[in-house]
TORBA-994029 format. One record per atom (N, C-alpha, C, O): x, z negated, y negated; chain; residue in three letters; residue number from 1. Coordinates in steps of 0.2 Angstrom, whole numbers, plus 5000, padded with zeros to 4 digits. Atoms other than C-alpha are relative to their C-alpha. Example, Ala and Ser with C-alpha at 12.3 -4.5 7.8 and 13.67 -1.06 7.14 Angstrom:
2
<c1=5004&c3=5000&c2=5006&ch=A&aa=ALA&i=1>
<c1=5062&c3=4961&c2=5022&ch=A&aa=ALA&i=1>
<c1=5004&c3=5000&c2=4994&ch=A&aa=ALA&i=1>
<c1=5009&c3=4997&c2=4995&ch=A&aa=ALA&i=1>
<c1=4996&c3=5001&c2=5006&ch=A&aa=SER&i=2>
<c1=5068&c3=4964&c2=5005&ch=A&aa=SER&i=2>
<c1=4996&c3=4997&c2=4995&ch=A&aa=SER&i=2>
<c1=4999&c3=4996&c2=4989&ch=A&aa=SER&i=2>
***
This chain:
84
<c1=4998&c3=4995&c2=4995&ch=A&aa=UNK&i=1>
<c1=6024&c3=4352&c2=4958&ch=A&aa=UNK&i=1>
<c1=5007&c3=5002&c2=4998&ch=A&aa=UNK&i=1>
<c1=5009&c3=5001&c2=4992&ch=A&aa=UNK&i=1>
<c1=4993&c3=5001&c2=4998&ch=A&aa=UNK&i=2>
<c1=6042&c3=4357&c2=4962&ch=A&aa=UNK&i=2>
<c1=5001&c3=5008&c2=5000&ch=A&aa=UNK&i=2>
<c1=5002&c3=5010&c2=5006&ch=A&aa=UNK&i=2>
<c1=4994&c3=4993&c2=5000&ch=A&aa=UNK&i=3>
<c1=6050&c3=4377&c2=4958&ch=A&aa=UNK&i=3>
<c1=5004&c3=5001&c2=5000&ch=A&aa=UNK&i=3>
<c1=5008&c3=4997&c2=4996&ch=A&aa=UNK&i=3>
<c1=4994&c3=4995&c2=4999&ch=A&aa=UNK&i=4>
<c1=6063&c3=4388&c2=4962&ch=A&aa=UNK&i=4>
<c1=5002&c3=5002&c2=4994&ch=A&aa=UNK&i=4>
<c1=5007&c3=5000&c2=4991&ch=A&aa=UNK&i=4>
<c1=4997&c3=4995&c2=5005&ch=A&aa=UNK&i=5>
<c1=6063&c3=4400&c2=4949&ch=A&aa=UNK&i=5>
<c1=4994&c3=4999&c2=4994&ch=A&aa=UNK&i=5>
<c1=4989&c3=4995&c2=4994&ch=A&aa=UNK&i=5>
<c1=5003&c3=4998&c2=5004&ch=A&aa=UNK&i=6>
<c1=6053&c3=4404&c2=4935&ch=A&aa=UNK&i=6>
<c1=4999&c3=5008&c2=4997&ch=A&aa=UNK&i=6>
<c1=5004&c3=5012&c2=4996&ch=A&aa=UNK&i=6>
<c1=5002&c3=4995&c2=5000&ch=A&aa=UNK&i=7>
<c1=6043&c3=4419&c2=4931&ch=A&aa=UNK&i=7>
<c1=5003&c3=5006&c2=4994&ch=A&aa=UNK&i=7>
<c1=5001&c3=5003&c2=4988&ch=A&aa=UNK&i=7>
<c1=4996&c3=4997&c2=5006&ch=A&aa=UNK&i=8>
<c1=6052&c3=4431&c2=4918&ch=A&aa=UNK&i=8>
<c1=4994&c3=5002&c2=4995&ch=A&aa=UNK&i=8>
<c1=4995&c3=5001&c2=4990&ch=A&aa=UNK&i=8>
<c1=5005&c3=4999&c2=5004&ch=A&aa=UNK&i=9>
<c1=6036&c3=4437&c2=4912&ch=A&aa=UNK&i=9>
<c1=4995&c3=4996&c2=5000&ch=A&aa=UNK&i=9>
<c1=4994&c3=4995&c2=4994&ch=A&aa=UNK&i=9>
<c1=5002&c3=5008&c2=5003&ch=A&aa=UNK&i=10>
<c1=6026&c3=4423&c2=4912&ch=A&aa=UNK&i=10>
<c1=5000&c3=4994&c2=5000&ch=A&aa=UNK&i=10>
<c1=4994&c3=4991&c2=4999&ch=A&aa=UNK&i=10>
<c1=4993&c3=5007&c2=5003&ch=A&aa=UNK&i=11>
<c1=6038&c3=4408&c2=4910&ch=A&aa=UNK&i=11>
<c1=4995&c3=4997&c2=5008&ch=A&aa=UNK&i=11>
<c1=4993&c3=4992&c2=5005&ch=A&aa=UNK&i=11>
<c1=5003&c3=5005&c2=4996&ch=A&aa=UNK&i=12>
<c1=6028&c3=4399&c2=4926&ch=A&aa=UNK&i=12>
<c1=5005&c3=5000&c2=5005&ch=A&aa=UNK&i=12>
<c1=5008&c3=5004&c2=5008&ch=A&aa=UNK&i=12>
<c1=4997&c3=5002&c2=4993&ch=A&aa=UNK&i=13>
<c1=6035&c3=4392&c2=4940&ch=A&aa=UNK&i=13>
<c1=4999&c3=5004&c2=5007&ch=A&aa=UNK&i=13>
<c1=4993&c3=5004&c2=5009&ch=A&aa=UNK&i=13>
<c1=5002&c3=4999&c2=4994&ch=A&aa=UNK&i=14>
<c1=6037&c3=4400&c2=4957&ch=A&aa=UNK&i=14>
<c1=5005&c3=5000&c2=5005&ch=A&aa=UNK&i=14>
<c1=5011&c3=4999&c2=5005&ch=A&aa=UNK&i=14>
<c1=4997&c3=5003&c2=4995&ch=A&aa=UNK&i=15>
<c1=6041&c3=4398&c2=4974&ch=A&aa=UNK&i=15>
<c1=5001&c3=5007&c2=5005&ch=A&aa=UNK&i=15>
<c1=5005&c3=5008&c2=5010&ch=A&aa=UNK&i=15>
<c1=5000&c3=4993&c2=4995&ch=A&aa=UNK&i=16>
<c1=6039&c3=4416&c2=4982&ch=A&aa=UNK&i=16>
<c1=5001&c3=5005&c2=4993&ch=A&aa=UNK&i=16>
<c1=4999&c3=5003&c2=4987&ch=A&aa=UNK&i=16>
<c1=5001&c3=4992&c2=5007&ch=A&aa=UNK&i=17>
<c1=6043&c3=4435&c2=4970&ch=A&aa=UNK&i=17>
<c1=5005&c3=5003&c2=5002&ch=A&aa=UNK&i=17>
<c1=5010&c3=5002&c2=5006&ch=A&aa=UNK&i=17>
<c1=4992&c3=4997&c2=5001&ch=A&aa=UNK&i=18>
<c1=6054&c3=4446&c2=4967&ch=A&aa=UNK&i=18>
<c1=5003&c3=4999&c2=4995&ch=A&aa=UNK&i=18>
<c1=5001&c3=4996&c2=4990&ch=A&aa=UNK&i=18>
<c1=4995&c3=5003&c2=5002&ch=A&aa=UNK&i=19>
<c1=6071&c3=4446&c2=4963&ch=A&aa=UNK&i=19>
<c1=5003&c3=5007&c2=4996&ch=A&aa=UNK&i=19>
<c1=5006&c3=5010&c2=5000&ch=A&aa=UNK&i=19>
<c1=4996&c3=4995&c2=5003&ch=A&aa=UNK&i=20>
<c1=6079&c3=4461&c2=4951&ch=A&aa=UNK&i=20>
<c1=5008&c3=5002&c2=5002&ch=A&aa=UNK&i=20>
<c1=5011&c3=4997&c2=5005&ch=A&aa=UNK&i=20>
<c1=4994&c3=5001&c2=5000&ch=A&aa=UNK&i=21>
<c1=6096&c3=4465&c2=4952&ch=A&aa=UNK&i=21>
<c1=5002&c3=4997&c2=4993&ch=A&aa=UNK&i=21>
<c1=5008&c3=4995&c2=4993&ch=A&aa=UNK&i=21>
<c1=4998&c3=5004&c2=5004&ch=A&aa=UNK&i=22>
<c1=6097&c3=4458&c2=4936&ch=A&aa=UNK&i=22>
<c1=4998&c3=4995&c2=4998&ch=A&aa=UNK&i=22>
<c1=4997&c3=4992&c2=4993&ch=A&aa=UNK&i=22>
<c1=5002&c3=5008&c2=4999&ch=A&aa=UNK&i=23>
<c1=6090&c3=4442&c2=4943&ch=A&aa=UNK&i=23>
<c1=4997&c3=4998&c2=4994&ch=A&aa=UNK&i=23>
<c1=5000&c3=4994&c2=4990&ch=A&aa=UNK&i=23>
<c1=5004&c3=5003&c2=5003&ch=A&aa=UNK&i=24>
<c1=6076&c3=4442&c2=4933&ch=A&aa=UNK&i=24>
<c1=4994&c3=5001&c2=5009&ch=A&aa=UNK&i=24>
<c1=4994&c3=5004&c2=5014&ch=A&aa=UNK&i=24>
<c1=5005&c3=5002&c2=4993&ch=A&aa=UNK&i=25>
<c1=6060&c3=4434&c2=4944&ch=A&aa=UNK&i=25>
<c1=4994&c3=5001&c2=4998&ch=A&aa=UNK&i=25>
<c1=4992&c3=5000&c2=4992&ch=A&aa=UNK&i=25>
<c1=5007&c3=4998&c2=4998&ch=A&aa=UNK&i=26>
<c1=6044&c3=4440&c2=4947&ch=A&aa=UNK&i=26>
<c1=4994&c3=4998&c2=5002&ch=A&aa=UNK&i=26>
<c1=4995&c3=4998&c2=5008&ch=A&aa=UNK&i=26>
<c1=5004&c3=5003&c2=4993&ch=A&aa=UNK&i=27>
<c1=6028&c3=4433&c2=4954&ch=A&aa=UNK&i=27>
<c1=4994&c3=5005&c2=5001&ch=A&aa=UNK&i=27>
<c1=4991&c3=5005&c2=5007&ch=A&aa=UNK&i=27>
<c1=5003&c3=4994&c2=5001&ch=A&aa=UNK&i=28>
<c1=6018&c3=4450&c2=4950&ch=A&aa=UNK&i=28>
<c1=5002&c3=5007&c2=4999&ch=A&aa=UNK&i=28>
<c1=5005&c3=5009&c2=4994&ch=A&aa=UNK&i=28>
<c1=4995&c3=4994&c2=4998&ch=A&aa=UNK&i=29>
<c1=6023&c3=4467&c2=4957&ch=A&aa=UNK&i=29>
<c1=4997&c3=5004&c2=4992&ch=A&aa=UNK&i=29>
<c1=5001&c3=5008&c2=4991&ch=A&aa=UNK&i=29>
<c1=5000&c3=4999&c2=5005&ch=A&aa=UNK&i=30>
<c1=6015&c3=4473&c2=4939&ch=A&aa=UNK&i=30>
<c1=5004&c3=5002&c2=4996&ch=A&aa=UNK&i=30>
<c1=5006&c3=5007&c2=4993&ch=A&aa=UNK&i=30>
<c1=4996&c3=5004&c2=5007&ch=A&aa=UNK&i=31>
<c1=6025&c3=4462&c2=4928&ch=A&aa=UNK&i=31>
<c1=5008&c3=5004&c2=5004&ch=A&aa=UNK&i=31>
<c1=5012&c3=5005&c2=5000&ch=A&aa=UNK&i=31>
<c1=4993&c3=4997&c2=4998&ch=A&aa=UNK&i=32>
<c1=6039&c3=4471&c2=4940&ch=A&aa=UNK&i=32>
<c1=5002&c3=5006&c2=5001&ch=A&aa=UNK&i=32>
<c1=5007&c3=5009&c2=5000&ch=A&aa=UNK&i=32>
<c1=5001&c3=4992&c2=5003&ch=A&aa=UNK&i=33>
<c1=6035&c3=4488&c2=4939&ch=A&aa=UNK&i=33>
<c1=5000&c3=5001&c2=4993&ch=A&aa=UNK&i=33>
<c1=5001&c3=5007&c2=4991&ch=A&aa=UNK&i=33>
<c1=4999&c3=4996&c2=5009&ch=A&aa=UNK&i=34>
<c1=6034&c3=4487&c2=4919&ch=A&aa=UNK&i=34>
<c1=5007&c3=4999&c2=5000&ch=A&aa=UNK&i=34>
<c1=5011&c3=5003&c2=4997&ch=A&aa=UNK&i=34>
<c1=4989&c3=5002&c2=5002&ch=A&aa=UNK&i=35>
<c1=6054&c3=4478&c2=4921&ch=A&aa=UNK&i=35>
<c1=5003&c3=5006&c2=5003&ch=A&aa=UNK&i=35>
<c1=5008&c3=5009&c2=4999&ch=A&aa=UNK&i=35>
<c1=4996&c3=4995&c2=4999&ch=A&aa=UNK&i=36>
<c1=6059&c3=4492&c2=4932&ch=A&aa=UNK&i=36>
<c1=4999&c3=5006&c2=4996&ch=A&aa=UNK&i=36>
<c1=5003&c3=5011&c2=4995&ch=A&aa=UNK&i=36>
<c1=5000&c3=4991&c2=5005&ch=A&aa=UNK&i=37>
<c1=6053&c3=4507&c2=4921&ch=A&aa=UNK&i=37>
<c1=5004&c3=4998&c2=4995&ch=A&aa=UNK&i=37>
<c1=5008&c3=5002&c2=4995&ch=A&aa=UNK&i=37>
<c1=4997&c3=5001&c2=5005&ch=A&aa=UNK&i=38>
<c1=6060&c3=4499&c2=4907&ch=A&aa=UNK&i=38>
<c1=5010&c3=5001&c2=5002&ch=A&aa=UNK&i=38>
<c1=5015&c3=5004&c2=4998&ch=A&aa=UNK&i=38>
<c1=4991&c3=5002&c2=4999&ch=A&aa=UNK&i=39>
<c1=6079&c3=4495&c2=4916&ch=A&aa=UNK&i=39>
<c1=5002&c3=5008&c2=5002&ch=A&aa=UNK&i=39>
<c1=5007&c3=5010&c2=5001&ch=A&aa=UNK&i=39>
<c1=4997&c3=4993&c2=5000&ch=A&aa=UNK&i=40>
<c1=6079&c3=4515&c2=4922&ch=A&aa=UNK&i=40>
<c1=4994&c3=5005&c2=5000&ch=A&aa=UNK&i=40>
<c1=4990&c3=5007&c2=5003&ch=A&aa=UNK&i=40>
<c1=5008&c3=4997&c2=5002&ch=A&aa=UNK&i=41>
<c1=6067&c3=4525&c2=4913&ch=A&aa=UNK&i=41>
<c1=5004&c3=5009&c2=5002&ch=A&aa=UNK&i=41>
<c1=5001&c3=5014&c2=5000&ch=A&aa=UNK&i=41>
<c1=4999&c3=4993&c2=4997&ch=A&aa=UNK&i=42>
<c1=6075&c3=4541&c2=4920&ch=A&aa=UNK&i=42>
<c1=4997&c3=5000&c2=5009&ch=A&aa=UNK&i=42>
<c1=4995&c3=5006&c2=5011&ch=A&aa=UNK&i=42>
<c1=5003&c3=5000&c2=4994&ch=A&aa=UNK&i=43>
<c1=6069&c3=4536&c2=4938&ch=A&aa=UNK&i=43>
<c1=4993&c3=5000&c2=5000&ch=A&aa=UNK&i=43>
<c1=4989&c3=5003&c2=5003&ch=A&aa=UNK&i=43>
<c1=5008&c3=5000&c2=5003&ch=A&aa=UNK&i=44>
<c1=6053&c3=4531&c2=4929&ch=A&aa=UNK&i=44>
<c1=4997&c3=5006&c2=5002&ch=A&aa=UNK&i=44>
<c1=4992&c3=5006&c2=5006&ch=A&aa=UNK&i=44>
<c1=5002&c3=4994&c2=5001&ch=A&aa=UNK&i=45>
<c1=6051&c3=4549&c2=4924&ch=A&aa=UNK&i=45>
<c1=4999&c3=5004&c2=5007&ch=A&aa=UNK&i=45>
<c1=4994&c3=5008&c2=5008&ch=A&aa=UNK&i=45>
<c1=5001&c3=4996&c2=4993&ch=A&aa=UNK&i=46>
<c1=6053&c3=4556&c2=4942&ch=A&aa=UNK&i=46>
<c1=4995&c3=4996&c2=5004&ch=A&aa=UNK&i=46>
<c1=4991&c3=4999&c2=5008&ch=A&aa=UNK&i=46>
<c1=5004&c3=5002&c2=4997&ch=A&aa=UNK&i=47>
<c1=6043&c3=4545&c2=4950&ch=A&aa=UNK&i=47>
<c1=4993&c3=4996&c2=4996&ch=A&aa=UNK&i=47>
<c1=4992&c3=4990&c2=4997&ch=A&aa=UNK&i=47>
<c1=5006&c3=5003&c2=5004&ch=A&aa=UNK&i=48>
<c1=6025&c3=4542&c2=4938&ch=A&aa=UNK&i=48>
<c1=4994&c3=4996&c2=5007&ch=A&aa=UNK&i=48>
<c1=4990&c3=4993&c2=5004&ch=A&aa=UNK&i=48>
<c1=5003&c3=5001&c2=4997&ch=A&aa=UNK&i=49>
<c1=6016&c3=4537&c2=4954&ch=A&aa=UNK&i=49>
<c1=5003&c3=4992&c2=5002&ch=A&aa=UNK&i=49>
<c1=5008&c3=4991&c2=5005&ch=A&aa=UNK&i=49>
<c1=4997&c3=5006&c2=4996&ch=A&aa=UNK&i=50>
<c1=6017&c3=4516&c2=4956&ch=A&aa=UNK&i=50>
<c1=5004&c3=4999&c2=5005&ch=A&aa=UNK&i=50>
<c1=5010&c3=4996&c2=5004&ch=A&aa=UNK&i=50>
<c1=4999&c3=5004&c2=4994&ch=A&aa=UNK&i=51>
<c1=6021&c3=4513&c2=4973&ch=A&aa=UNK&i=51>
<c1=5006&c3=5005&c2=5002&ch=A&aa=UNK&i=51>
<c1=5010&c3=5003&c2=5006&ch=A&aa=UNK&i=51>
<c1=4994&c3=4995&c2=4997&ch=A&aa=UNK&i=52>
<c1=6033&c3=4529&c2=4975&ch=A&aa=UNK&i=52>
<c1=5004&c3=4997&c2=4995&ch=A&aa=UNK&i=52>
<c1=5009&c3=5000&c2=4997&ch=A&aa=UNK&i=52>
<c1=4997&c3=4999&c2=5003&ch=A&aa=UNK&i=53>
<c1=6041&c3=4523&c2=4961&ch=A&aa=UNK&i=53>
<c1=5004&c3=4993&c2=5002&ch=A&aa=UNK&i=53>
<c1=5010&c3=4993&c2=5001&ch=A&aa=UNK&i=53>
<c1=4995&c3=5006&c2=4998&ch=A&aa=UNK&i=54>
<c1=6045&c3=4504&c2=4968&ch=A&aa=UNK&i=54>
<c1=5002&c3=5001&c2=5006&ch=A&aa=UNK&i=54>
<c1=5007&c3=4997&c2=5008&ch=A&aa=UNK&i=54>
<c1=4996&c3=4999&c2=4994&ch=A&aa=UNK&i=55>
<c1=6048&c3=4513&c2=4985&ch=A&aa=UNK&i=55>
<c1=5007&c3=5001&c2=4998&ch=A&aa=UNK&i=55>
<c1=5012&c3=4998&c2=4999&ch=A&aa=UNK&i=55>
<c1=4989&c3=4998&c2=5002&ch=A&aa=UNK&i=56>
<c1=6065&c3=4521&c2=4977&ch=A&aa=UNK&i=56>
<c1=5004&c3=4994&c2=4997&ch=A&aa=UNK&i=56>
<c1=5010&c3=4993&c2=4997&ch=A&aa=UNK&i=56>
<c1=4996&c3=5005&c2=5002&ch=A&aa=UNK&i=57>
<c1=6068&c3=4506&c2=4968&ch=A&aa=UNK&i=57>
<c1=5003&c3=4998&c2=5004&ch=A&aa=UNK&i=57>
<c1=5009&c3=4997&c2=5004&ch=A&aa=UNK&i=57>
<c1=4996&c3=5003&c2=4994&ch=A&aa=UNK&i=58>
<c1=6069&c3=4497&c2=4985&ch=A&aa=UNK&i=58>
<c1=5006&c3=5002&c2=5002&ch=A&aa=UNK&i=58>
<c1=5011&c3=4999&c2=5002&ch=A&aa=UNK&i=58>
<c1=4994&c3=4996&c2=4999&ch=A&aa=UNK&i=59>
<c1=6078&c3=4510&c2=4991&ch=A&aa=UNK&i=59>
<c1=5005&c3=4999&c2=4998&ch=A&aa=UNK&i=59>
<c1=5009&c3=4999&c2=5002&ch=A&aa=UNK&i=59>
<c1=4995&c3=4998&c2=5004&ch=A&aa=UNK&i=60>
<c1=6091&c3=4510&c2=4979&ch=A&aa=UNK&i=60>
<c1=5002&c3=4991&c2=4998&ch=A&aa=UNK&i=60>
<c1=5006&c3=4989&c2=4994&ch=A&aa=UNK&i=60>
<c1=4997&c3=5008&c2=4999&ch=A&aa=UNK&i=61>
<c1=6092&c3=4490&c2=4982&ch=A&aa=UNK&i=61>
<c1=4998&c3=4997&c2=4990&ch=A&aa=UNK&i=61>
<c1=5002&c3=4993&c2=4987&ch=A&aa=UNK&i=61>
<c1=5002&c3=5004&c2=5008&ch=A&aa=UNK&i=62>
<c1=6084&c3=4486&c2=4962&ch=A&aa=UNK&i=62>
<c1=4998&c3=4995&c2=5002&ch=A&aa=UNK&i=62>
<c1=5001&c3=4990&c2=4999&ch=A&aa=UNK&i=62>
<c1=5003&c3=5008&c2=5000&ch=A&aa=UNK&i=63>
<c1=6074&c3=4472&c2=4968&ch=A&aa=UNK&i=63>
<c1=4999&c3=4997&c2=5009&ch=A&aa=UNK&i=63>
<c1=4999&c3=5001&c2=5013&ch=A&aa=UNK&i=63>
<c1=5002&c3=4999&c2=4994&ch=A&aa=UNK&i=64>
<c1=6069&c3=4465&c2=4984&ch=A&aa=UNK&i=64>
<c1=4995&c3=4993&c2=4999&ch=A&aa=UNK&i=64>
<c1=4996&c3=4990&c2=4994&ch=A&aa=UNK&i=64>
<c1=5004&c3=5005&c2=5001&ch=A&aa=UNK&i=65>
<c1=6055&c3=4449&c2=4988&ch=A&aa=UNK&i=65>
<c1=5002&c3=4994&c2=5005&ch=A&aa=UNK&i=65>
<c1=5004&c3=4995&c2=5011&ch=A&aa=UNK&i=65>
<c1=4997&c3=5003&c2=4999&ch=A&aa=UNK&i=66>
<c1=6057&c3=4433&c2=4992&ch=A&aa=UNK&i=66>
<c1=4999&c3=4992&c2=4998&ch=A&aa=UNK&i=66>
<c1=4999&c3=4989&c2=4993&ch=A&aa=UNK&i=66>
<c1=5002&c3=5005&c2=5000&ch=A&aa=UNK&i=67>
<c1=6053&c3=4416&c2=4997&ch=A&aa=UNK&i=67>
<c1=5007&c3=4994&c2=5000&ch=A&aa=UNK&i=67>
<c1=5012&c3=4994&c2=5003&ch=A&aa=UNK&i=67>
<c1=4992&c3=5007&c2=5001&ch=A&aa=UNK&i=68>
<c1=6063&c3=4399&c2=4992&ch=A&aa=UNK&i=68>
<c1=4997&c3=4993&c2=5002&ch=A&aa=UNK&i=68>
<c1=4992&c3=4990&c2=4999&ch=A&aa=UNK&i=68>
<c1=5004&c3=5006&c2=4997&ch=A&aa=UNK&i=69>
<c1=6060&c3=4383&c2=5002&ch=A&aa=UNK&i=69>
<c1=5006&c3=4995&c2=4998&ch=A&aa=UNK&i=69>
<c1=5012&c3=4997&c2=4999&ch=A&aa=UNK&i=69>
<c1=4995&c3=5003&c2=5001&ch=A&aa=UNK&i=70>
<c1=6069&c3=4369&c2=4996&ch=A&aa=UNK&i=70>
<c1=5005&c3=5001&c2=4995&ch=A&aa=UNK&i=70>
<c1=5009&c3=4997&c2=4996&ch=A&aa=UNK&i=70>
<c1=4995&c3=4995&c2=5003&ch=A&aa=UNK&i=71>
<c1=6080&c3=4378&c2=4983&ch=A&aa=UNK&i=71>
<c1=4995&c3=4997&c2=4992&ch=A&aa=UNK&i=71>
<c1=4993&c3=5002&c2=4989&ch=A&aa=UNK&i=71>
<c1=5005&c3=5001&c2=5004&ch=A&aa=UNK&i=72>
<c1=6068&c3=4368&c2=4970&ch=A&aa=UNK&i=72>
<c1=5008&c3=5000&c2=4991&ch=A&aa=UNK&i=72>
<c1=5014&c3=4998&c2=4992&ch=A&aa=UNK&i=72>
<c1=4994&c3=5002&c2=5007&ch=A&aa=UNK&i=73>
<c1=6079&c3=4368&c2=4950&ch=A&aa=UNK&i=73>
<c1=4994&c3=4999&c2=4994&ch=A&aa=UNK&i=73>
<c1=4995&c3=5000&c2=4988&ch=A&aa=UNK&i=73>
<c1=5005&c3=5002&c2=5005&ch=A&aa=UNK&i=74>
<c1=6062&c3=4364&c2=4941&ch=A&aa=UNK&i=74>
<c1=4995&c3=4998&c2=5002&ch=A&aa=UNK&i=74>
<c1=4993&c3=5000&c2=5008&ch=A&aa=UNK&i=74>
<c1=5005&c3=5003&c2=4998&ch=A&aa=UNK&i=75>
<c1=6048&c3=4354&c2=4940&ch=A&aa=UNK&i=75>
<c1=4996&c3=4999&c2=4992&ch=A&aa=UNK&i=75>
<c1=4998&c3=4998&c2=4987&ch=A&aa=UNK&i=75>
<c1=5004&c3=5000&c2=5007&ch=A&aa=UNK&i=76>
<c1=6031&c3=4354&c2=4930&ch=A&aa=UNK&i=76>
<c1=4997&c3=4991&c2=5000&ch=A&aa=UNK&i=76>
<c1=4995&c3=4987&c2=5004&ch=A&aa=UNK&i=76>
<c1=5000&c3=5007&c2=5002&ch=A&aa=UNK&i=77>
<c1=6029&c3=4337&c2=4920&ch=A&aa=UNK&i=77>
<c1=4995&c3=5001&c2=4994&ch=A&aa=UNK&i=77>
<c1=4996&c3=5003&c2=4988&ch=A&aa=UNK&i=77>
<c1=5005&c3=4999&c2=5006&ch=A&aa=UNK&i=78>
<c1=6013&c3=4337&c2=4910&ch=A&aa=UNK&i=78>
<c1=4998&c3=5007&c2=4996&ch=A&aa=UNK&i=78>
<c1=4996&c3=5007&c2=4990&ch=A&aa=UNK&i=78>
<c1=5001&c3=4992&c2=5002&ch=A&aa=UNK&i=79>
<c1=6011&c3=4356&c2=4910&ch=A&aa=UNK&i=79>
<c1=5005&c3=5003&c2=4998&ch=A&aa=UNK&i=79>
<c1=5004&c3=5009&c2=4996&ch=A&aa=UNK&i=79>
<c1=4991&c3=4996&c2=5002&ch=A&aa=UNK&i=80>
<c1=6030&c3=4360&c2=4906&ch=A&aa=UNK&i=80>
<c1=5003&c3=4999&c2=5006&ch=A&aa=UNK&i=80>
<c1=5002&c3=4996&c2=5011&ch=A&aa=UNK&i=80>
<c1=4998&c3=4999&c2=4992&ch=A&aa=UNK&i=81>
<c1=6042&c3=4365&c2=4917&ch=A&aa=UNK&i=81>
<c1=5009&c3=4995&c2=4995&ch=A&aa=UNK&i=81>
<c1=5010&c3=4995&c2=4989&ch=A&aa=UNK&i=81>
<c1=4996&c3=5004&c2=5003&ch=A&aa=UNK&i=82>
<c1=6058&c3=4353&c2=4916&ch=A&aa=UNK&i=82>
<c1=5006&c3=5000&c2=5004&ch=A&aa=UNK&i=82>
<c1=5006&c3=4996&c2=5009&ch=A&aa=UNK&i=82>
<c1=4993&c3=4998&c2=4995&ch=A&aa=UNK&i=83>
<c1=6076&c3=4358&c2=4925&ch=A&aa=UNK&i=83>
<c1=5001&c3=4995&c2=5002&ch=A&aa=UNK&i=83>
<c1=5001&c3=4990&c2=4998&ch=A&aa=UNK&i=83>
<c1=4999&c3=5008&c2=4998&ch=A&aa=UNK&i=84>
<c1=6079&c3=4343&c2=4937&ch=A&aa=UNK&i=84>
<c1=5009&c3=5003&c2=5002&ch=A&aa=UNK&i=84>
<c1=5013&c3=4999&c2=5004&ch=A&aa=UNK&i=84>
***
């Protein structure tokens, strides 16, 4: 199988996620709420409720989601992923 990107938090291949502004990639809004608290843990603090918290994120343009067709730069070979 043929990916895009690869997951920042756990190394796998994907073809849909999100995108950080520090283009790290995501395949789990989780794995993307622990990266956003960490990258501004002052926003963190005002906002302790999940969903209000990646609402402003959006807002404020931190990450946004997103599918990639065709746009393949890895490929898994024997259970590894391999930059083609």
């Amino acid at each position: 199988m043929r990916y895009a990107r690869i997951c920042s938090a756990t190394g796998k291949g994907i073809n849909q996620g999100y995108v950080t502004e520090d283009l790290s990639y995501f395949k789990y809004k989780k794995d993307l709420t622990a990266h956003l608290r960490e990258f501004d843990r002052e926003l963190s603090e005002n906002y302790p409720n999940n969903e209000d918290f990646l609402n402003e994120c959006y807002e404020n343009e931190f990450y946004y989601y997103t599918e990639w067709e065709e746009d393949y730069e890895w490929q898994e070979i024997n259970g590894r992923l391999v930059e083609l």
